[in-house]
N, C-alpha and C positions, 0 to 999 in steps of 0.2 A: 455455519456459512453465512455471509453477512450478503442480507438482502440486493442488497445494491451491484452484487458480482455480477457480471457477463458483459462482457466490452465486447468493443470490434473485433478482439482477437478472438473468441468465441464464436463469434458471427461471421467472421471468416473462413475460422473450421467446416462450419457448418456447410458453408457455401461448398464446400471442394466437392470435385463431380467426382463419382465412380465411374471411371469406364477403362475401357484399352487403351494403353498409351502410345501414341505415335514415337516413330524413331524422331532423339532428339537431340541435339548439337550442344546443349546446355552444359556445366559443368554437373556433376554428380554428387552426390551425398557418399560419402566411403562405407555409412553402414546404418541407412533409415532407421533398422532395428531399435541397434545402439544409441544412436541417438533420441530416439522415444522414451526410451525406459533410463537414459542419464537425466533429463527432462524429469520424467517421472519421482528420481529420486529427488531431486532439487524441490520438488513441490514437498513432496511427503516429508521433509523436516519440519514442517509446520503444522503435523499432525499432531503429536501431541495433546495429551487431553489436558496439561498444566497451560498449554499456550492456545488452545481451542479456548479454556476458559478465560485466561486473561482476554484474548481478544472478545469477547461478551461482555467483559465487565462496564461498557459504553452504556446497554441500554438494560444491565442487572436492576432490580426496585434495591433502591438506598445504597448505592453504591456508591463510592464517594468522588467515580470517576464519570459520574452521567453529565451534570448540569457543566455549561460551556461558560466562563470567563469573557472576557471582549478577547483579550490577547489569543483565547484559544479558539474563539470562532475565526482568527486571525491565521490561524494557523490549521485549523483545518479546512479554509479557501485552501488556502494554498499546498494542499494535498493532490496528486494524480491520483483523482478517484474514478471509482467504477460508474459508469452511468445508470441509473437508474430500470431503463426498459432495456434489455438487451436485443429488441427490435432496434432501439434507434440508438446504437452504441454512438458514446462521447455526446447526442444531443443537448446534454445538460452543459456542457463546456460554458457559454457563454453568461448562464445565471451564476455558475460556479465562480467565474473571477469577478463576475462583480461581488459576489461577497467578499471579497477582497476591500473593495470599496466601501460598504456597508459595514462590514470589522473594522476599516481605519479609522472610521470618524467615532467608533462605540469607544477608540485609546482617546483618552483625555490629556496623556504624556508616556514619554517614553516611559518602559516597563520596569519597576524596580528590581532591586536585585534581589529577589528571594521570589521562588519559585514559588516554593510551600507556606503557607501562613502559619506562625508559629503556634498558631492556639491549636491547632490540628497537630503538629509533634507530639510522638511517640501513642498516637491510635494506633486500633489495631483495629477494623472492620471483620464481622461473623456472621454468616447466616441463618437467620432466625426463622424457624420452621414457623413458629404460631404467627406468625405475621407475613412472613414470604418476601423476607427481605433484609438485605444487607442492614445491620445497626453495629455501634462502639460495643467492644467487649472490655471494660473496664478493668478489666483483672488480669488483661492483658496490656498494658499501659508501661510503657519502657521511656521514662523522661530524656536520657540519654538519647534516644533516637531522634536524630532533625529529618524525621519523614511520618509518614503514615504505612501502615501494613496491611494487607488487605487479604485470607484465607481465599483461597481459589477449589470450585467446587464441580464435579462431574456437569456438564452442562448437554441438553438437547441436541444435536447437531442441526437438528433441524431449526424448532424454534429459538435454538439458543437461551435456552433459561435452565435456571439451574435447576436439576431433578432430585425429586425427594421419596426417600429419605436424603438428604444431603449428605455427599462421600467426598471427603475432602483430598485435593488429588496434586498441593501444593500451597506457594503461597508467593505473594507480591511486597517486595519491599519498595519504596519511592524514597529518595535518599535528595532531600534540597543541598544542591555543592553551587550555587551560585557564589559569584564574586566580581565585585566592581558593578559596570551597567552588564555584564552577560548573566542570563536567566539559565541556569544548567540542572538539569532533574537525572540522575541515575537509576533507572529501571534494572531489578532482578526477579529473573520467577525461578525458584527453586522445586524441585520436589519433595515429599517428607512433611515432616512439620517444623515449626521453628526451633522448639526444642532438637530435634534430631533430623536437619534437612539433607535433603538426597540431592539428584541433577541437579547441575544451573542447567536451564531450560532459552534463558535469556539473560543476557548482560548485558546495557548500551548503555549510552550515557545522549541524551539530548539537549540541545542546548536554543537560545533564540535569541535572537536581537532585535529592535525597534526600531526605527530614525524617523524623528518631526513630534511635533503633535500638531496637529495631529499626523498621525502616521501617515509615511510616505513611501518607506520602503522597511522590505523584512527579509529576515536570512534564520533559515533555523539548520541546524545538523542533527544525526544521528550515525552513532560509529557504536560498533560492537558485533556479538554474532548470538544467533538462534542455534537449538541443537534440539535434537530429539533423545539426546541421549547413546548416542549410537556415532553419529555423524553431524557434522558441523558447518554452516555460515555465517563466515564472518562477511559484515556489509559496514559500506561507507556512505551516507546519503545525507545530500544536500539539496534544499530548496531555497529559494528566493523568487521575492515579488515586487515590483516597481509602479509606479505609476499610480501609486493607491489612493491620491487624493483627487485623481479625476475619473472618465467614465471609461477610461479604457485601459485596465489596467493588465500588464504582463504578468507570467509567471514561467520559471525554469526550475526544471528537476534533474539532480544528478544521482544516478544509484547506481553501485560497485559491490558484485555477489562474487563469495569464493568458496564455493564445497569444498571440503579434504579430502572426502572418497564417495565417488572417484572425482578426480579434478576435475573440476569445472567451474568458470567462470562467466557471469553474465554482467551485463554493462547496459542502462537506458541512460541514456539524453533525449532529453524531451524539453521542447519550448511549448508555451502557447501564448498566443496576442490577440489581444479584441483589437483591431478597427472601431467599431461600435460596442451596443449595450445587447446587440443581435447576432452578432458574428463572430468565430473564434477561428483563427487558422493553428494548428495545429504542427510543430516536425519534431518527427521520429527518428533515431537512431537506436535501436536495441541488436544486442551481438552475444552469441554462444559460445563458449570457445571449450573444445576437448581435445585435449593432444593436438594435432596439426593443425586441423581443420577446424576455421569459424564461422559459423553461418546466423546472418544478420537479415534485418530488414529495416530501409529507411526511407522517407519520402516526408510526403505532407497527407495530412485529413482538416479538410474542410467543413467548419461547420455551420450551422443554419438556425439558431432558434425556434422561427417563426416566418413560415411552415417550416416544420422541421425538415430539414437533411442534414447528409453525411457523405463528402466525397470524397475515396480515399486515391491516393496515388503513391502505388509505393513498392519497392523492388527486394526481392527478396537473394541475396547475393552467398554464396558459397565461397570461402578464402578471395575474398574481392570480387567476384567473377560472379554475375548477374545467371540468376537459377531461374527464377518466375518472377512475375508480377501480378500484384495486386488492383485492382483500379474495380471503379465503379462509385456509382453512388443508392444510398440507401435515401426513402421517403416513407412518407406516411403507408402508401397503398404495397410499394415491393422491397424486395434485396436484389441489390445489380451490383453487389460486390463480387466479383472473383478472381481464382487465382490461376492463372495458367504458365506454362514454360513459356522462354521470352518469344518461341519459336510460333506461340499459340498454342501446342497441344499439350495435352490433360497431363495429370501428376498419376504416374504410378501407386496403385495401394499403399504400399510401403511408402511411398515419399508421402502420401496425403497422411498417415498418422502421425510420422513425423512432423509434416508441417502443423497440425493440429495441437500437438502436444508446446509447440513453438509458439503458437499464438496464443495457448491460455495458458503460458505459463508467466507472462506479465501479469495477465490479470491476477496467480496467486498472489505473485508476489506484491503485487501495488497493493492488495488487501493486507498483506503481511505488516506492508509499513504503516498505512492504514492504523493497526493496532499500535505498532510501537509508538507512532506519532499521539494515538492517541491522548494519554496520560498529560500530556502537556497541554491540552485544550481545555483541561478542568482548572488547572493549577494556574498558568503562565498569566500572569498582570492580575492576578486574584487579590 
């Protein structure tokens, strides 16, 4: 689990009161239950111990996907990440885009077109017990391949590093398909070995673009789906960032989740804008949808650098039809976020896990892309 996890949707959870609920006028939930443990399953495709490990490989010793590029510090500004303290969820919002800033002027020119540098084609990365750390396996060397391969190894859940003896529990190909000025990298984690591979785990394809030098605006995608093996998401996600050669720069996120079983779909649109080098406004739109019924929540969060706050205002809707709302703000000293029916009173048990399960299940996911994004921060303008 990557350090950085616990947003406001976490912290929102947390806030919901326990108590008796008052009669209330609101629209209803069709089956709290159900919808907790659909949630549930939508999280747990990302268990996997092949894509537990992939997503590590950021801060593995000698991995070939740690150290950051300009283009990939580029690119991962402009990721919706988890804040750092999940006391002051989203507080970091506004250092975050200016790295935006700080990434455009490290591009000297728009980004060529080859993701991968070719003198790294056809590596194969292995973990080395007397050293404790990722090195080239030279006997594993495939000229034919325009990537690098990287074995994927049981990892800590906790601290994330790989445990030894080392049990190898898959493996990563990174496949350079750029062309023209688009930068495109194809991500696969398999399981098995390469001689005799099992699951695809993951298949997407990422792509980026540049505009100025220096940099002024950037667009990157990612289209494919995760699986455990068992069950499947496929996702469509788009980001873009403007404004990057001054001090207040935007960034918008678009991501499109579709389970096979049981259906369900999820959907985030998210902006965010500096004003200043201290301020970031925040709007939300994330939506559930299971058979009839789609239950969303949308508004704005307000942020604060210095002194930190966090003001959220935001309404939590049942097939259109407004269920609770969210408001308050968060500082240094309390948590004054809560959730209540639009009526004012409290959330039944059954609705608070439900709504719980609803609020951190962005956070999985934004860690999800998080990884897939990853891989392009080492490579991209390399």
């Amino acid at each position: 689990m990557s350090p950085h996890r616990g947003t406001w949707w976490a912290v929102a959870a947390a806030a919901l009161v326990v108590g008796a609920c008052k009669d209330s006028t609101a629209p209803q939930l069709s089956n709290p239950q159900q919808l907790g443990s659909d949630l549930q399953t939508v999280s747990s495709v990302f268990d996997s111990p092949a894509f537990q490990s992939f997503g590590a490989l950021d801060s593995a010793a000698g991995s070939p996907l740690t150290a950051s590029a300009p283009a990939g510090a580029l690119l991962s500004a402009t990721r919706v990440a988890a804040p750092q303290t999940p006391s002051q969820p989203y507080a970091d919002a506004p250092a975050r885009l200016q790295a935006l800033r700080t990434a455009a002027f490290a591009l000297g020119a728009p980004l060529s077109a080859q993701v991968i540098p070719s003198a790294v084609w056809g590596k194969t990365y292995v973990w080395d017990a007397s050293t404790h750390q990722y090195v080239e396996d030279a006997s594993q060397f495939d000229a034919s391949r325009h990537g690098v391969r990287v074995i994927l190894y049981a990892i800590d859940p906790f601290t994330r590093h790989v445990v030894e003896p080392a049990v190898a529990v898959g493996f990563l190909d990174l496949l350079d398909e750029s062309a023209g000025n688009t930068n495109q990298l194809h991500v696969i984690v398999k399981g098995g070995t390469p001689a005799s591979p099992g699951t695809t785990y993951v298949d997407y394809t990422i792509s980026a673009t540049v505009i100025g030098s220096p940099a002024s605006a950037f667009s990157g995608t990612a289209v494919g789906y995760v699986s455990d093996g068992t069950r499947r998401i496929d996702f469509n996600a788009t980001f873009s960032a403007t404004n990057l050669t001054t001090d207040n720069p935007d960034a918008q996120v678009d991501v499109h989740w579709a389970l096979n079983s049981p259906a369900v779909t999820v959907d985030l649109h998210e902006t965010l804008a500096t004003p200043d080098a201290n301020h970031a406004n925040l709007s939300v739109d994330f939506s559930v949808t299971r058979g009839a019924e789609t239950v969303s929540f949308s508004g704005t969060i307000a942020v604060v650098g210095l002194p930190p706050s966090v003001t959220a205002d935001l309404t939590v809707s049942i097939n259109g039809q407004a269920f609770a709302r969210i408001s308050g703000t968060n500082d240094a000293t309390h948590n004054g976020i809560t959730i209540r029916h639009m009526d004012g009173s409290q959330l039944s048990q059954a609705e608070q896990q439900a709504m719980a399960q609803l609020f951190e299940l962005p956070d999985r996911l934004e860690e999800a892309i998080q990884h897939l994004f990853h891989p392009a921060e080492h490579f991209l303008g390399a």
